[in-house]
ROGU-111175 format. One record per residue: residue number from 1; residue in three letters; x, y, z of N, C-alpha, C in turn. Coordinates in Angstrom, 2 decimals. Example, Ala and Ser with C-alpha at 12.3 -4.5 7.8 and 13.67 -1.06 7.14 Angstrom:
REM residues 2
<rec 1 ala <13.19 -5.69 7.80> <12.30 -4.50 7.80> <13.20 -3.30 7.80>>
<rec 2 ser <12.85 -2.25 7.08> <13.67 -1.06 7.14> <12.90 0.03 7.87>>
***
This chain:
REM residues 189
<rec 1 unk <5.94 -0.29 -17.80> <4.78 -0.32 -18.68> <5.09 -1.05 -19.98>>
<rec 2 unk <6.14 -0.90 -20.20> <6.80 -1.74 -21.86> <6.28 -2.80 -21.66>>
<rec 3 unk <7.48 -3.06 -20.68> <7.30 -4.95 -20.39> <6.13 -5.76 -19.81>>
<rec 4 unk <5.35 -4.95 -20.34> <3.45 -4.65 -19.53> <2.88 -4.93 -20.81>>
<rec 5 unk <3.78 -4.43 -22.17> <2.69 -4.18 -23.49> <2.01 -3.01 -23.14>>
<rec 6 unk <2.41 -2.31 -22.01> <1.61 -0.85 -22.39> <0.34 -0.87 -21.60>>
<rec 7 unk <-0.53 -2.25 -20.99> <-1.51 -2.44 -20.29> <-1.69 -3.43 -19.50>>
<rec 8 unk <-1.38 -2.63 -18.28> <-0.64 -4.26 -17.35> <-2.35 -4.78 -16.78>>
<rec 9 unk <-3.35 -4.17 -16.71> <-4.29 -5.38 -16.32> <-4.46 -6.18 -17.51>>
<rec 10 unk <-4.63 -6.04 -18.29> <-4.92 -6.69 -19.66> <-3.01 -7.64 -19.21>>
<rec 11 unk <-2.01 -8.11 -19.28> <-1.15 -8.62 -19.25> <-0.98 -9.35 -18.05>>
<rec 12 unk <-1.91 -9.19 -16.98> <-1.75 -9.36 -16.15> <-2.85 -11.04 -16.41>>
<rec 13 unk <-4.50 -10.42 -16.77> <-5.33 -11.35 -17.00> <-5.09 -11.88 -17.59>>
<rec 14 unk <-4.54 -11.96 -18.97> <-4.29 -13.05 -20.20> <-3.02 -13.53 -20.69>>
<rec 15 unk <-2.08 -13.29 -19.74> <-0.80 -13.33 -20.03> <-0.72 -14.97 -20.10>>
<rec 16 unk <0.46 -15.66 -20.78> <1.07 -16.97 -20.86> <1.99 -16.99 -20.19>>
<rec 17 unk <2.70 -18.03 -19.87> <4.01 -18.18 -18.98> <5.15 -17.90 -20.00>>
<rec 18 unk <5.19 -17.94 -21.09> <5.98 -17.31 -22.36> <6.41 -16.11 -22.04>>
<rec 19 unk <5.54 -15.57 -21.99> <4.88 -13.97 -21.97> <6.25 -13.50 -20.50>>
<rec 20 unk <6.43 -14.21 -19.60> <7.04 -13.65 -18.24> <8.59 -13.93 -19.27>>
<rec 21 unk <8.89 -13.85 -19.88> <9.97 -14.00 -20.03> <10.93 -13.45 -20.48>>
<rec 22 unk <10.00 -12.49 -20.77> <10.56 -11.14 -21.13> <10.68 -10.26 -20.12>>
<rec 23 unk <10.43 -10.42 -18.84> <10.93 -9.93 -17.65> <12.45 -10.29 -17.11>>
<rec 24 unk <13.12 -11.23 -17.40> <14.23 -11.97 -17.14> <15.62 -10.82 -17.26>>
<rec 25 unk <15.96 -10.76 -16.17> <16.89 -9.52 -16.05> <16.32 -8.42 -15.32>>
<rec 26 unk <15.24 -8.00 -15.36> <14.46 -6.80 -14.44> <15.03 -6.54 -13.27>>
<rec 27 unk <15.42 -5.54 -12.72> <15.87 -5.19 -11.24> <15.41 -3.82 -10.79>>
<rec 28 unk <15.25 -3.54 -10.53> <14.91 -2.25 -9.40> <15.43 -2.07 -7.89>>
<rec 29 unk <15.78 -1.30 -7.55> <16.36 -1.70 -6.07> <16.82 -2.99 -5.64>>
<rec 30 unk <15.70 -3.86 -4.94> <15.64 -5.11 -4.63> <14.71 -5.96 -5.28>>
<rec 31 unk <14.12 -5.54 -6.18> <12.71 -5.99 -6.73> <13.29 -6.52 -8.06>>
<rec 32 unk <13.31 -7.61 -8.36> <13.93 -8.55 -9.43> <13.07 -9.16 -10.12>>
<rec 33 unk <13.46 -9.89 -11.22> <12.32 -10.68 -12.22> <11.67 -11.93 -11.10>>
<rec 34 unk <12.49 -12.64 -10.25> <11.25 -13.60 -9.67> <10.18 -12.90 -9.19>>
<rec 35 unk <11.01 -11.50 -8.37> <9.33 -11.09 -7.51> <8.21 -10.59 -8.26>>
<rec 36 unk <8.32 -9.84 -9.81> <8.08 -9.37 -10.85> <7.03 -10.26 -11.31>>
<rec 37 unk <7.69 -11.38 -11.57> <6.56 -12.66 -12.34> <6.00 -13.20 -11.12>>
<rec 38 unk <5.97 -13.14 -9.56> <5.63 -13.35 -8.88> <4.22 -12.57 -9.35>>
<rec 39 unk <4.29 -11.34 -8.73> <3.20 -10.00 -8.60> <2.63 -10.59 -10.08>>
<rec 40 unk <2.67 -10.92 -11.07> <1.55 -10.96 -12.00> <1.07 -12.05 -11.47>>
<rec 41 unk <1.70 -12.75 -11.39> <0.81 -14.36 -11.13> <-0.22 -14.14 -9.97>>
<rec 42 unk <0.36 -14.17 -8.98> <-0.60 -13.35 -7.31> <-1.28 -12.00 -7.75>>
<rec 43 unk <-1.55 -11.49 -8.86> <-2.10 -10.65 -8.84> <-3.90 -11.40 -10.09>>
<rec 44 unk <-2.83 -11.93 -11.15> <-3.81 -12.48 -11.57> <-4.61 -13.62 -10.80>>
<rec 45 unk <-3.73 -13.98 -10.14> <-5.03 -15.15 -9.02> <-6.20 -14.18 -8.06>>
<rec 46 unk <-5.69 -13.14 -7.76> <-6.59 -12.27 -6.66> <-7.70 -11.89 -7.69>>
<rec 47 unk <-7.16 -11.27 -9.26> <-8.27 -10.82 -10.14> <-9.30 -12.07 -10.75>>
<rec 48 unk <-8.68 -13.38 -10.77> <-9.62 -14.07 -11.77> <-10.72 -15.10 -10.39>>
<rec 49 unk <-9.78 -15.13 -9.24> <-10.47 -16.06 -8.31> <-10.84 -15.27 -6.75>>
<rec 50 unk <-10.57 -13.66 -6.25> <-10.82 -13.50 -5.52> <-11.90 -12.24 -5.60>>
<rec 51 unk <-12.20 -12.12 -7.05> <-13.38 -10.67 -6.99> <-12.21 -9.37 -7.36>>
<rec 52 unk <-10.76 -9.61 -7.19> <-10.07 -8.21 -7.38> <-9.55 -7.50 -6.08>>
<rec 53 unk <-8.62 -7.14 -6.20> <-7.87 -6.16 -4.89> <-8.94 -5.33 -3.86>>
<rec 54 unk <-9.93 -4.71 -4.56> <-11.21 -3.94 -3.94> <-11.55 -4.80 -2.79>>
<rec 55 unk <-11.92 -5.96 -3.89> <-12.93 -6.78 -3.04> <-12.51 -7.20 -2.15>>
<rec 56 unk <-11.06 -7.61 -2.21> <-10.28 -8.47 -1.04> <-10.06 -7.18 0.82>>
<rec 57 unk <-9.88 -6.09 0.01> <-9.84 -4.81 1.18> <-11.03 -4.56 1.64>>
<rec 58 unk <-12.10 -4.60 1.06> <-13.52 -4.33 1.31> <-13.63 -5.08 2.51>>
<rec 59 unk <-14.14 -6.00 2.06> <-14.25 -7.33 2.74> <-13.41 -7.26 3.95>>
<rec 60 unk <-11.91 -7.14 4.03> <-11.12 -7.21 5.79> <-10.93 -6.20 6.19>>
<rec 61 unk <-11.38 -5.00 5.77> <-11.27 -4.08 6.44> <-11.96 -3.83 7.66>>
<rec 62 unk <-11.85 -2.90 9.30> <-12.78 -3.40 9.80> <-13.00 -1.82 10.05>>
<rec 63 unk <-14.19 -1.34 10.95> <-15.02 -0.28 11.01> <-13.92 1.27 11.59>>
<rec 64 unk <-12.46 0.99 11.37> <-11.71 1.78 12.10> <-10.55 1.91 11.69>>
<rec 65 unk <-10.24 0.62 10.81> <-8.85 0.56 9.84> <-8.45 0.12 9.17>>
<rec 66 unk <-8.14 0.33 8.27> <-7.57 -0.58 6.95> <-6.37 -1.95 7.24>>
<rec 67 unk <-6.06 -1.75 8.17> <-4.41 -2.41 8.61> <-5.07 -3.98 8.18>>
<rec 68 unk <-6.23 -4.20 9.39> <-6.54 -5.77 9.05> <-6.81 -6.45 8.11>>
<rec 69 unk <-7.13 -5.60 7.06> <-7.03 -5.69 5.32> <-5.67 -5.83 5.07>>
<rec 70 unk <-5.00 -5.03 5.34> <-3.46 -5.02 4.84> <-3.01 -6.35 4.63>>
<rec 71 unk <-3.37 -7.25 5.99> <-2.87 -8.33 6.85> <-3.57 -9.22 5.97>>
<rec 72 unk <-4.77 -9.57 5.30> <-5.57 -10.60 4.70> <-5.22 -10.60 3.40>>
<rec 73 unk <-4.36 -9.14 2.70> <-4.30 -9.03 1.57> <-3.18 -10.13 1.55>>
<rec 74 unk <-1.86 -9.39 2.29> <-0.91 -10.22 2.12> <-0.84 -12.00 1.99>>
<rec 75 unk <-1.76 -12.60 2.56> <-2.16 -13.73 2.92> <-2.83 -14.55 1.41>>
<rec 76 unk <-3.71 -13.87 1.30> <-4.49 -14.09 -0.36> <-3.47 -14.11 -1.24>>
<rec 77 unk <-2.32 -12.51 -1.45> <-1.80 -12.51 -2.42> <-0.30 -13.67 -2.80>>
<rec 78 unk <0.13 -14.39 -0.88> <0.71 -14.99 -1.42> <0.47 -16.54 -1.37>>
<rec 79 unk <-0.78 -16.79 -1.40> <-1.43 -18.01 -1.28> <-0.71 -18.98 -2.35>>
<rec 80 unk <-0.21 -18.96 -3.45> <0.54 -19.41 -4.81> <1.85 -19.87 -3.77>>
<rec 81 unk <2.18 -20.81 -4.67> <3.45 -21.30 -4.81> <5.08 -20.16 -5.06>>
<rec 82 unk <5.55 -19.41 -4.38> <6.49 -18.52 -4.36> <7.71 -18.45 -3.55>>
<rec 83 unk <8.75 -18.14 -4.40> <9.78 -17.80 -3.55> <9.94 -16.93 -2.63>>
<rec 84 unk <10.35 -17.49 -1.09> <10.09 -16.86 0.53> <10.87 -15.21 0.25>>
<rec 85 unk <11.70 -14.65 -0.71> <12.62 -13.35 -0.92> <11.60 -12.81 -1.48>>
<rec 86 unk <10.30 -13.13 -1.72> <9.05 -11.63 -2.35> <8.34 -11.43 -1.18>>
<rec 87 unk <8.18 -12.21 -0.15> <7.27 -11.51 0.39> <8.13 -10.84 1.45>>
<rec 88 unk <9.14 -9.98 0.99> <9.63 -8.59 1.75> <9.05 -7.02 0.81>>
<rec 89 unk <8.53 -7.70 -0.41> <7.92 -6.52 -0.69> <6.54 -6.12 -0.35>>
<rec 90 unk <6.24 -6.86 0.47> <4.87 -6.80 0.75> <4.75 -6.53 2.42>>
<rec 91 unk <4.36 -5.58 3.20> <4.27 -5.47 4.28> <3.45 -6.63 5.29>>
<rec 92 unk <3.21 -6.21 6.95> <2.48 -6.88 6.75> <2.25 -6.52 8.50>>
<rec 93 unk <1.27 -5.32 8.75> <0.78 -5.10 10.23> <0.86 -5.74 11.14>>
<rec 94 unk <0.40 -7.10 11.49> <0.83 -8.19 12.27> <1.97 -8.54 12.43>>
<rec 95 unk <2.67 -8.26 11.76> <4.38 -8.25 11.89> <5.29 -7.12 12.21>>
<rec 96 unk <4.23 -6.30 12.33> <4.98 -4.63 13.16> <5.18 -4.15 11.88>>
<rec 97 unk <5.21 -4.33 10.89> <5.09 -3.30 9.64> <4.38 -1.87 9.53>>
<rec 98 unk <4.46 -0.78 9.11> <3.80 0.52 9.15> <3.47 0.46 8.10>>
<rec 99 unk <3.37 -0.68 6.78> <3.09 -0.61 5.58> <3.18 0.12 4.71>>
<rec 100 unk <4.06 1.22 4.46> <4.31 2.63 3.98> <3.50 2.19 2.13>>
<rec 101 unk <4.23 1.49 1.75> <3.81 1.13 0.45> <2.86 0.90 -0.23>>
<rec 102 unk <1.71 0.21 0.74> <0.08 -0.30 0.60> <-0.33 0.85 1.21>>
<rec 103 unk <0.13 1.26 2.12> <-0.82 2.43 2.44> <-0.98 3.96 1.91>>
<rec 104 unk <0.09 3.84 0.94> <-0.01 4.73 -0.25> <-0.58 4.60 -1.25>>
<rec 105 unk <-0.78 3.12 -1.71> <-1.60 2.78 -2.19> <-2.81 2.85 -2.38>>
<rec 106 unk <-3.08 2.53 -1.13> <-5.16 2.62 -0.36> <-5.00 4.13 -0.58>>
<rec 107 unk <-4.37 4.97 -0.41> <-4.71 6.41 -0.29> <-4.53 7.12 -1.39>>
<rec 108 unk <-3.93 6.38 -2.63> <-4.27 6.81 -4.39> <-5.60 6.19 -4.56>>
<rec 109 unk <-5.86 5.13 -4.22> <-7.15 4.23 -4.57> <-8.43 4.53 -4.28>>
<rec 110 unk <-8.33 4.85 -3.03> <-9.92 5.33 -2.11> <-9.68 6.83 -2.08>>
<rec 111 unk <-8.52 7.34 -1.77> <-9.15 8.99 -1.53> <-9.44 9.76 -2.57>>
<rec 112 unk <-10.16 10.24 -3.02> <-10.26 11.44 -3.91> <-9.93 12.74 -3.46>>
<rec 113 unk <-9.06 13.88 -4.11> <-8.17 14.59 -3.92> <-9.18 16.18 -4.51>>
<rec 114 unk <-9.53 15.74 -5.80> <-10.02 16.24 -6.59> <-8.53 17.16 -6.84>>
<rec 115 unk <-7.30 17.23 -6.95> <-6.02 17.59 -7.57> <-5.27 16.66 -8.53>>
<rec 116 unk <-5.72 15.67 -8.65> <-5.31 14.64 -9.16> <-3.96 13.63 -8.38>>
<rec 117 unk <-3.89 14.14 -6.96> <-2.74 13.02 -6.68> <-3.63 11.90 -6.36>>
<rec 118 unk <-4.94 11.41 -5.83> <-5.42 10.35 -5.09> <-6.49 10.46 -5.94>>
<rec 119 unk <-6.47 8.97 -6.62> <-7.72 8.81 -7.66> <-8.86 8.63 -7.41>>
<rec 120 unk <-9.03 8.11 -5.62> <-10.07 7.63 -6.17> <-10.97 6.97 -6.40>>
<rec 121 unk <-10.42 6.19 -7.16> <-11.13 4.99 -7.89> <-11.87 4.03 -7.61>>
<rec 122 unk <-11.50 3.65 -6.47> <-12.10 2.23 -5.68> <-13.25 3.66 -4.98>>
<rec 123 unk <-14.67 2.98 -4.91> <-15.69 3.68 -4.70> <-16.54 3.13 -3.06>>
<rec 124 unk <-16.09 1.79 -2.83> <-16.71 0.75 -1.69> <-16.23 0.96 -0.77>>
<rec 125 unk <-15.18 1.84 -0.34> <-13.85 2.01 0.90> <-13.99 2.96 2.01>>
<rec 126 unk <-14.27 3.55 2.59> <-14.32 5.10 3.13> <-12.91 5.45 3.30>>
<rec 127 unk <-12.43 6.52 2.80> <-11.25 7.31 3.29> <-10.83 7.58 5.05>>
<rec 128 unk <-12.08 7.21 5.46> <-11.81 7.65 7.19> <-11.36 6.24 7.75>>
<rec 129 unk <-11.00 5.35 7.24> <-9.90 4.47 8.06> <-9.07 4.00 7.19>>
<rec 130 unk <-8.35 5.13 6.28> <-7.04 5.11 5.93> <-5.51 5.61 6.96>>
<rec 131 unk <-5.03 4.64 6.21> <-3.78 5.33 7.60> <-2.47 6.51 6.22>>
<rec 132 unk <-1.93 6.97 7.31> <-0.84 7.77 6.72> <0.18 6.84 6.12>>
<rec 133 unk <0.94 6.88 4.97> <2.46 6.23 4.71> <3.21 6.76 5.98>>
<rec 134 unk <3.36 6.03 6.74> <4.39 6.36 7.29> <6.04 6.09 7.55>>
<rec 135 unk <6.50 7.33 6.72> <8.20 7.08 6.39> <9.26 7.81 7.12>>
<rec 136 unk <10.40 7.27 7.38> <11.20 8.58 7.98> <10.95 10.31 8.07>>
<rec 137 unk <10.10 10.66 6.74> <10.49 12.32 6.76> <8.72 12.23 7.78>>
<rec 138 unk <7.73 11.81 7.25> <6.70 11.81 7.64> <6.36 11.53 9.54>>
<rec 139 unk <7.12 10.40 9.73> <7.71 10.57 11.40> <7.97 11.26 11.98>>
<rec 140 unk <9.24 11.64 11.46> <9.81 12.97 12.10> <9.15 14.10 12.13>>
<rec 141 unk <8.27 14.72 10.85> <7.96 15.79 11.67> <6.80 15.60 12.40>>
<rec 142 unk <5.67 14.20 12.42> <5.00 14.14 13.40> <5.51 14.27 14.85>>
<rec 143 unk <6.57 13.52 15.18> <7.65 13.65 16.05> <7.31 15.10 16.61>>
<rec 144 unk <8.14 15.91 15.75> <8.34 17.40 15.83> <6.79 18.26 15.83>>
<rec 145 unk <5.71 17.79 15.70> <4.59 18.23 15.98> <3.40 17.46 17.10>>
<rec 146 unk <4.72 16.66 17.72> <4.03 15.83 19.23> <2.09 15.27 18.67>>
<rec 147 unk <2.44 14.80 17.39> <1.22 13.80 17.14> <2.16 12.26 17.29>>
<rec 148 unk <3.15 12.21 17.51> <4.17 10.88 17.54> <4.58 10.98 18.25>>
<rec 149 unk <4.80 9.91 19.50> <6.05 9.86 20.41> <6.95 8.59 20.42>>
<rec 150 unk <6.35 7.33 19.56> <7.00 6.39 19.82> <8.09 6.84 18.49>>
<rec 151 unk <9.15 6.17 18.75> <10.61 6.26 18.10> <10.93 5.57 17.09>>
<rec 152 unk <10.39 4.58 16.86> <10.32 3.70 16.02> <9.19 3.69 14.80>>
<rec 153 unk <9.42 3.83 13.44> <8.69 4.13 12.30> <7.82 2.61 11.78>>
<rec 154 unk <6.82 1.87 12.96> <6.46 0.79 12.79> <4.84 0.84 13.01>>
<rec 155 unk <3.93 -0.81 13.07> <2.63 -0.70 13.25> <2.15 -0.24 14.66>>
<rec 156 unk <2.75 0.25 15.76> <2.20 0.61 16.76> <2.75 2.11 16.81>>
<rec 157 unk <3.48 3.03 15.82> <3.82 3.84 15.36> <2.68 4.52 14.55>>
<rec 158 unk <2.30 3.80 13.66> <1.18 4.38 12.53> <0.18 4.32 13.45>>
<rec 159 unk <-0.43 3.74 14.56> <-1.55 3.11 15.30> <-1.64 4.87 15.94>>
<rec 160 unk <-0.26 4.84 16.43> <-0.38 6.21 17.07> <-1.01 7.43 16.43>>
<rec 161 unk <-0.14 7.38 15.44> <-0.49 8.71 14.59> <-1.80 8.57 13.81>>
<rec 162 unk <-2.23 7.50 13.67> <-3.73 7.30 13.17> <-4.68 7.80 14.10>>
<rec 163 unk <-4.43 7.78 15.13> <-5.08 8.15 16.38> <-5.18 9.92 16.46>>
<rec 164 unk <-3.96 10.23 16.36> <-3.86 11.53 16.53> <-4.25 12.13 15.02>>
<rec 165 unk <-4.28 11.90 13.89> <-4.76 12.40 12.96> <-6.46 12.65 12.96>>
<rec 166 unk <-6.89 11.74 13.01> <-8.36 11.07 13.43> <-8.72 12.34 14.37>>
<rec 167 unk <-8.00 12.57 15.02> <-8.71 13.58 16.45> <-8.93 15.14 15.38>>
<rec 168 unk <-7.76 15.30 14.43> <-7.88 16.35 14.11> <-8.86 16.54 12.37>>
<rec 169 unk <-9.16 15.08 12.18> <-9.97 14.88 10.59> <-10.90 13.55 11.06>>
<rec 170 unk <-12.32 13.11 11.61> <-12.04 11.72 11.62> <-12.77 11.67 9.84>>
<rec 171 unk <-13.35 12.42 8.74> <-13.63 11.75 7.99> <-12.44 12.01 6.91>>
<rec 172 unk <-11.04 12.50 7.03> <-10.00 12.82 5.93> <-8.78 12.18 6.90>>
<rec 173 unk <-8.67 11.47 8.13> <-7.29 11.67 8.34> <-6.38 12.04 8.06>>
<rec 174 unk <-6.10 10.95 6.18> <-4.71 10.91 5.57> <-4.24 12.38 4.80>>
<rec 175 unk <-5.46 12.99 4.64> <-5.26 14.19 4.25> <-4.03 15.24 4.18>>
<rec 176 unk <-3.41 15.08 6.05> <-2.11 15.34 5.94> <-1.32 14.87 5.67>>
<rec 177 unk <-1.29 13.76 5.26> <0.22 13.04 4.70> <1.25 14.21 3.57>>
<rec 178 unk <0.44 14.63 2.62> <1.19 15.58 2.11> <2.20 16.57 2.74>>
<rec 179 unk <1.64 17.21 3.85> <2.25 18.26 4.43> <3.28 17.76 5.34>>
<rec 180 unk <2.89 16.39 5.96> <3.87 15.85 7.29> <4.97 15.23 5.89>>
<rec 181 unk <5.18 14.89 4.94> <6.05 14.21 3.96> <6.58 15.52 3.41>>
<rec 182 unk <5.94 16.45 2.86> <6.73 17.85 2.71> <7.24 18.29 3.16>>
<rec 183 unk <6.80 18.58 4.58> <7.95 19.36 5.66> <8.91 18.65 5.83>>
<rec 184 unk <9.13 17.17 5.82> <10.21 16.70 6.15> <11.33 17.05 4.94>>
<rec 185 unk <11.06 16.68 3.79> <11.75 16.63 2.53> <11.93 17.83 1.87>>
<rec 186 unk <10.89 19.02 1.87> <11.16 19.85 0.77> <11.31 21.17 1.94>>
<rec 187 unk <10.82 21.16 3.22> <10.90 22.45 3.76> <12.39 22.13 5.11>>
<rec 188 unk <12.79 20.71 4.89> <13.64 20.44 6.40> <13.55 20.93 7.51>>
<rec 189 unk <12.05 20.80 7.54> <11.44 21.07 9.00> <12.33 20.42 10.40>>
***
């Protein structure tokens, strides 16, 4: 948020190329200052020339799942001129991805919680073709509650368990993500 000025859409829209340069050194895990000044730039192109992140999911989403959005986002966001080492932070369904990251995303964005973990915010989306993050702890205990059988934590993985969630919520699916990510981590189900 510092290196944001404290308001990253506002830094994001009016920023100068000056301005990225104070990112120089940034690291996180694997996430470094190119991919860093990457994400503003691809982010400010999606906000000033594509309508905004909403609009871009709205729009490819189709009557059953978010994934094919996933897949158009990635495409839009790296339409710019970028170095080929960022787009590993970005998933990408068509490529067998389970998207854990965006799809935590979509599910702060569109679901409302009314607890305050899922904002929300985006109002155009329906929550009923959100998919689960699906991560190691979240697998496993689907696994362990035979809504999962494939072995592998990928897009025909989430396909599954989207399926089997759906049977038991179709207008909340993601709803359980909490509990299948808890049991794995905090109860070692």
């Amino acid at each position: 948020m510092q290196l944001l000025d404290n308001s990253p859409y506002d830094f994001i829209i009016n920023h100068e190329e000056s301005d990225l340069d104070k990112l120089d050194g940034f690291v996180h895990r694997t996430y470094n200052a190119i991919d860093f000044r990457y994400f503003i730039k691809g982010l400010q192109d999606i906000y000033t020339n594509h309508g905004g992140m909403e609009t871009i999911f709205q729009t490819n989403a189709d009557a059953t799942s978010i994934q094919p959005a996933i897949h158009e986002f990635k495409k839009v966001f790296f339409s710019l001129d970028h170095e080929s080492r960022t787009e590993k932070h970005v998933g990408d369904p068509k490529k067998g991805s389970a998207c854990k990251r965006i799809n935590m995303m979509l599910r702060w964005l569109i679901r409302n919680d009314n607890a305050g973990v899922d904002f929300g915010i985006w109002k155009n989306i329906s929550p009923t073709i959100l998919s689960c993050p699906l991560d190691v702890h979240s697998g496993n205990v689907a696994r362990k509650l035979g809504l999962l059988t494939r072995k592998q934590n990928d897009a025909k993985a989430l396909l599954e368990l989207d399926t089997a969630l759906r049977k038991l919520d179709t207008k909340d699916p993601v709803k359980y993500d909490f509990a299948l990510f808890g049991l794995g981590v905090f109860e070692s189900f």
